[in-house]
N, CA, C and O atoms as a MOPAC input file, in Angstrom:
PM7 MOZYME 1SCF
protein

 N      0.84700 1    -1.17100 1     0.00000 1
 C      0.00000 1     0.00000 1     0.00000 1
 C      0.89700 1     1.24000 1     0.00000 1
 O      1.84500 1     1.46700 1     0.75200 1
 N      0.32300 1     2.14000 1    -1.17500 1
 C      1.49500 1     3.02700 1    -0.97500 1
 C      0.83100 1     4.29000 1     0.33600 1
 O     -0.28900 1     4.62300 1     0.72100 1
 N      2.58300 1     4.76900 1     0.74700 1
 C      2.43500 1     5.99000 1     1.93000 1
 C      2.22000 1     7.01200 1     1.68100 1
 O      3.08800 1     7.52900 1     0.97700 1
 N      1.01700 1     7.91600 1     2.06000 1
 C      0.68300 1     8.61200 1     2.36800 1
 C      1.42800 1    10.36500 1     2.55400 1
 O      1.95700 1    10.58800 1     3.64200 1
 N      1.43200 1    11.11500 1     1.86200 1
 C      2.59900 1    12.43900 1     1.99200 1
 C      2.24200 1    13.00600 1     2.67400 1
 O      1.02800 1    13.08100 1     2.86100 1
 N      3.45800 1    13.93900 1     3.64700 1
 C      3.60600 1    14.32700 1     4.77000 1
 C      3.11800 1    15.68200 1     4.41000 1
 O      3.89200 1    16.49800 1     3.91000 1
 N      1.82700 1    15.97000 1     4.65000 1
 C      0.93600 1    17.24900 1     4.38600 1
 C      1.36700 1    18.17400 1     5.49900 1
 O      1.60500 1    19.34800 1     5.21700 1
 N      1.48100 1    17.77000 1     6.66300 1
 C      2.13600 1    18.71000 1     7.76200 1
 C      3.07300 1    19.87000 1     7.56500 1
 O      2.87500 1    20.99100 1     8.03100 1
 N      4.05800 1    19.53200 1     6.87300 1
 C      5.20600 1    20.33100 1     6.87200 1
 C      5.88000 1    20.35600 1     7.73400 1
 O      6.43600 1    21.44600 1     7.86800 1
 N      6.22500 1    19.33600 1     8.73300 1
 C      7.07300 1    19.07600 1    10.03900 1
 C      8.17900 1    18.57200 1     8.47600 1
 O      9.04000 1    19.36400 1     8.09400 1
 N      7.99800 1    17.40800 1     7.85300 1
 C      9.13500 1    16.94200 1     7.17200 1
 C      9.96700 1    18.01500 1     6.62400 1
 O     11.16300 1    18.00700 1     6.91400 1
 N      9.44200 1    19.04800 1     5.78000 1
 C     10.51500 1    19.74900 1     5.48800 1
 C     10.87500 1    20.79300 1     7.06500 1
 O     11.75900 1    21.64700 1     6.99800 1
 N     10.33100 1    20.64400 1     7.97700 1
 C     10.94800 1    21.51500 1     8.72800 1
 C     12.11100 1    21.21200 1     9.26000 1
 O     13.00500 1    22.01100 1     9.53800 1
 N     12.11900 1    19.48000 1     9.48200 1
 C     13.49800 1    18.83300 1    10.23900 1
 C     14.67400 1    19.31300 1     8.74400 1
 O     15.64300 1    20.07300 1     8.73700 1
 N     14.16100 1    18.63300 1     7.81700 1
 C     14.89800 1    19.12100 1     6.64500 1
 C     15.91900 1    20.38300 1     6.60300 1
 O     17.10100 1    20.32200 1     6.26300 1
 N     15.21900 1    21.52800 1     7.01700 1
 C     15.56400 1    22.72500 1     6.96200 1
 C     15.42200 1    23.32000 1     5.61600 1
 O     16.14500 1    24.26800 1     5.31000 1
 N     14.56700 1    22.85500 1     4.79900 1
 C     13.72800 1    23.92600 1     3.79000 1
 C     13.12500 1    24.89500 1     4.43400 1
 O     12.64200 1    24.90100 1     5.56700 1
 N     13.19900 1    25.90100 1     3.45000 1
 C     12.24100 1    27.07900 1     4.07200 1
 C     10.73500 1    26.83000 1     3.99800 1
 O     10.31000 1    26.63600 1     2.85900 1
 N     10.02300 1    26.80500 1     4.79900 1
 C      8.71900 1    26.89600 1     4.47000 1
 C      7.63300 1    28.43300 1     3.82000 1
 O      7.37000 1    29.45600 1     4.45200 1
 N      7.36900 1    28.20500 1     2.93200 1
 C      6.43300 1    29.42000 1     2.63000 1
 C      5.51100 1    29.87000 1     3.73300 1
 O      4.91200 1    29.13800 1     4.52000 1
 N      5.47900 1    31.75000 1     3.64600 1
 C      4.97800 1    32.06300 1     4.86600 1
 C      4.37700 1    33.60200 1     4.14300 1
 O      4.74900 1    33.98700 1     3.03500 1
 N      3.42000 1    34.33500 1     4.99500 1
 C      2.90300 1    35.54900 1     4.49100 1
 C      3.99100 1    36.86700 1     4.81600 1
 O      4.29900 1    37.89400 1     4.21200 1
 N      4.42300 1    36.16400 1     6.24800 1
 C      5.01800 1    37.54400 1     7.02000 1
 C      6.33000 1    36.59500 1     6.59500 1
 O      6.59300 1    35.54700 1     6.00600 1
 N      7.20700 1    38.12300 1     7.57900 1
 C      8.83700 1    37.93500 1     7.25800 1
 C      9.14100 1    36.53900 1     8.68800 1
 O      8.31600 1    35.99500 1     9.42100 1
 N     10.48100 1    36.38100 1     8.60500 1
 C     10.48600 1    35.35600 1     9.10600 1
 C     10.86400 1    36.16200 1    10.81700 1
 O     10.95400 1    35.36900 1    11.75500 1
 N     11.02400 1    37.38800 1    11.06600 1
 C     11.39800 1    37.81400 1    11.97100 1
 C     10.45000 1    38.55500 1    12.44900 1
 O     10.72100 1    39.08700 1    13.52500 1
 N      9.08100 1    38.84000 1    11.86000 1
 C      8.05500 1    39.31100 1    12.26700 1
 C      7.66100 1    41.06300 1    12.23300 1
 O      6.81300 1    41.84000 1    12.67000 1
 N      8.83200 1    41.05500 1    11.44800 1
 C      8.78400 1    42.70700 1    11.86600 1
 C      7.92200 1    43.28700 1    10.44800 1
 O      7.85600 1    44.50200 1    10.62900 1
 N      7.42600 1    43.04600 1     9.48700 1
 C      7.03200 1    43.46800 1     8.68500 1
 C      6.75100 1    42.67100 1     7.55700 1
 O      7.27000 1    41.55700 1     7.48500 1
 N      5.54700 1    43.33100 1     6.12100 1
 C      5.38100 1    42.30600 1     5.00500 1
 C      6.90800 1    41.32300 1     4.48700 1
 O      8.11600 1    41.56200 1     4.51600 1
 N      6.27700 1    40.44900 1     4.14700 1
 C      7.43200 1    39.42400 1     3.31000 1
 C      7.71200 1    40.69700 1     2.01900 1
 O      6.83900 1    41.26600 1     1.36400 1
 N      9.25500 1    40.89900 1     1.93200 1
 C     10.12600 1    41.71500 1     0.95400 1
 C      9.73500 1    40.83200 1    -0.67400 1
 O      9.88100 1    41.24400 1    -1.82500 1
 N      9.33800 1    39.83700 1    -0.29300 1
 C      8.46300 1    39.10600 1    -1.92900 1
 C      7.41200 1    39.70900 1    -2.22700 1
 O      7.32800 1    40.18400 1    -3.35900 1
 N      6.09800 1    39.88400 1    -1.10200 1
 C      4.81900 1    40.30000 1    -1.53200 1
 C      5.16300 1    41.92500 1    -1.77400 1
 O      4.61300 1    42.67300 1    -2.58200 1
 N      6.12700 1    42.21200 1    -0.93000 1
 C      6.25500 1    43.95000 1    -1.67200 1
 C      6.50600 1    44.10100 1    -2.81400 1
 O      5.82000 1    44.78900 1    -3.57100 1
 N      7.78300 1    43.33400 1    -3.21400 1
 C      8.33200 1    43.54200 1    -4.81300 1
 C      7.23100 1    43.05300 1    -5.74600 1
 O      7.18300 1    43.68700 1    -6.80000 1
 N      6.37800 1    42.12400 1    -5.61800 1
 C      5.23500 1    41.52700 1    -5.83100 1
 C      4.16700 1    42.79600 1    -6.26500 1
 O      3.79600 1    43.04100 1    -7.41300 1
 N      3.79000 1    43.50800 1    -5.06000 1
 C      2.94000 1    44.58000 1    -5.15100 1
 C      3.29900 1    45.66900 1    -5.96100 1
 O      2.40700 1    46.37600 1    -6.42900 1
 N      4.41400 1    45.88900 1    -6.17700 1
 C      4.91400 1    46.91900 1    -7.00300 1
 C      5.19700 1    47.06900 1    -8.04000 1
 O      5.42200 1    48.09000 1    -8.69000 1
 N      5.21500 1    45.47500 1    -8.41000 1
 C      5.70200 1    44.88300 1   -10.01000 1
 C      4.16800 1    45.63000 1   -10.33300 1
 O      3.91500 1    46.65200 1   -10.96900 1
 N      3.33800 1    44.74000 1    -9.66900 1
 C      2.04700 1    44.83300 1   -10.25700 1
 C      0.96700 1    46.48300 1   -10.49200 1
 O      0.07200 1    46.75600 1   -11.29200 1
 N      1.60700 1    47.25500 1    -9.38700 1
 C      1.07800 1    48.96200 1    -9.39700 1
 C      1.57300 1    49.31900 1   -10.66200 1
 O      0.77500 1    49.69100 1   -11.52300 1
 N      2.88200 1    49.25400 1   -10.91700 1
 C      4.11700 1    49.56900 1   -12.04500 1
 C      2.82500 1    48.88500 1   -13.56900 1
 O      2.33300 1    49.55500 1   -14.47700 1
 N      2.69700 1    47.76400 1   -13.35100 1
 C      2.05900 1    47.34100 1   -14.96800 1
 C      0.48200 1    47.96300 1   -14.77500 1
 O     -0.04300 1    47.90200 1   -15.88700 1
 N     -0.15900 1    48.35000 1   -14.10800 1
 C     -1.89700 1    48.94700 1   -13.72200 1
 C     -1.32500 1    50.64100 1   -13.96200 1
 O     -1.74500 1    51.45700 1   -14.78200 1
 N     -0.42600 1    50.77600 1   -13.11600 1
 C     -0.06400 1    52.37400 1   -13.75800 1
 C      0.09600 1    52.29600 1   -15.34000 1
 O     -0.69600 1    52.67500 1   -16.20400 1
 N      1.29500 1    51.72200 1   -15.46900 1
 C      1.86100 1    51.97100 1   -17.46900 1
 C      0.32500 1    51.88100 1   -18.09300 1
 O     -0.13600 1    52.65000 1   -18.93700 1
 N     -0.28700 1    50.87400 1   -17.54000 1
 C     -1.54300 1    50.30400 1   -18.66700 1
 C     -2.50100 1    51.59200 1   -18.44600 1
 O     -3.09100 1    51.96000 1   -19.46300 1
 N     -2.66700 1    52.10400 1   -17.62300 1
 C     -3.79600 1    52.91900 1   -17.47400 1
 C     -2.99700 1    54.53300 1   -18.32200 1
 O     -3.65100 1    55.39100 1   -18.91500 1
 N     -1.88700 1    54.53500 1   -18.17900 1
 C     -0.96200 1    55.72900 1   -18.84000 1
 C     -1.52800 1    55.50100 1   -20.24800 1
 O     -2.44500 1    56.18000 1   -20.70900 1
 N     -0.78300 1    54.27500 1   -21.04400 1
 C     -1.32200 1    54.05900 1   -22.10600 1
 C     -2.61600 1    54.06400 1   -22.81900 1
 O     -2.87800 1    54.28400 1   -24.00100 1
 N     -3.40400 1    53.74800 1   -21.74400 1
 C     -5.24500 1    54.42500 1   -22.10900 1
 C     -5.55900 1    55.76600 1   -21.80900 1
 O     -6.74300 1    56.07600 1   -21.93600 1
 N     -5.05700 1    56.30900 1   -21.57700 1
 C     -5.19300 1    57.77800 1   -21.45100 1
 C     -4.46500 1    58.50100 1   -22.82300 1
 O     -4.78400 1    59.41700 1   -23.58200 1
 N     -3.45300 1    57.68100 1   -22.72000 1
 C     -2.05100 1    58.84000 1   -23.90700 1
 C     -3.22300 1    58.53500 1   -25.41100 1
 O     -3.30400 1    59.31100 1   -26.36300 1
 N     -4.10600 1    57.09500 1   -25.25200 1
 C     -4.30300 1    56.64700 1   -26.59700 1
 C     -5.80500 1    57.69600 1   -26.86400 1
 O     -6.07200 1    58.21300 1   -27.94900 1
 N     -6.52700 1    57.81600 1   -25.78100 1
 C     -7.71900 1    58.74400 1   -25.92500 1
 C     -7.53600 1    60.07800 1   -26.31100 1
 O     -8.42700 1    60.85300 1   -26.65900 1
 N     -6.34300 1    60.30800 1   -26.23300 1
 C     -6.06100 1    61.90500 1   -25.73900 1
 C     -5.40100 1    62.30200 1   -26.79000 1
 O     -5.20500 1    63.51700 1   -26.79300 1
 N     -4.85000 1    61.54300 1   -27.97600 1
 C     -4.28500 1    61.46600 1   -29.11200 1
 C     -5.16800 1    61.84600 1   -30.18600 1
 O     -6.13600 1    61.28300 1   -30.69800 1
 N     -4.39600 1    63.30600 1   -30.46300 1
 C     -5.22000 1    64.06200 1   -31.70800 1
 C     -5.76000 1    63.03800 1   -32.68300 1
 O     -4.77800 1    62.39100 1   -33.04800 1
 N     -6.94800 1    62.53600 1   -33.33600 1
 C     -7.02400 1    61.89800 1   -34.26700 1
 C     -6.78700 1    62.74000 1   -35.98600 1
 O     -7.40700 1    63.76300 1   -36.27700 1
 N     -6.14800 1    62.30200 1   -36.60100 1
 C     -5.88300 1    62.50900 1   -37.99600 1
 C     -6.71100 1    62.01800 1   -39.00200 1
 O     -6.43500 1    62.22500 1   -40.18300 1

């Protein structure tokens, strides 16, 4: 019978993999991923919304 996977996450903890987490690992603030994360994403919602504006606003010929 096959075994069953270790859904816990104790296995990778003895391991010493990092486990995925929301916060930092020291508690003091967001994970430095979900920031760069958040900013990638403001950065492409800004350009895109720039670009719908520059394209409306463009004298037509």
């Amino acid at each position: 019978m096959a075994q069953q996977p270790d859904i816990s996450g104790k296995t990778e903890a003895k391991l010493g993999k990092p486990e995925l987490s929301l916060s930092a690992a020291s508690g003091t603030g967001p994970d430095p991923r979900l920031v760069s994360l958040a900013r990638l994403l403001a950065r492409r919602a800004a350009r895109g919304l720039y670009e719908q504006q520059k394209d409306r606003s463009a004298p037509r010929a």
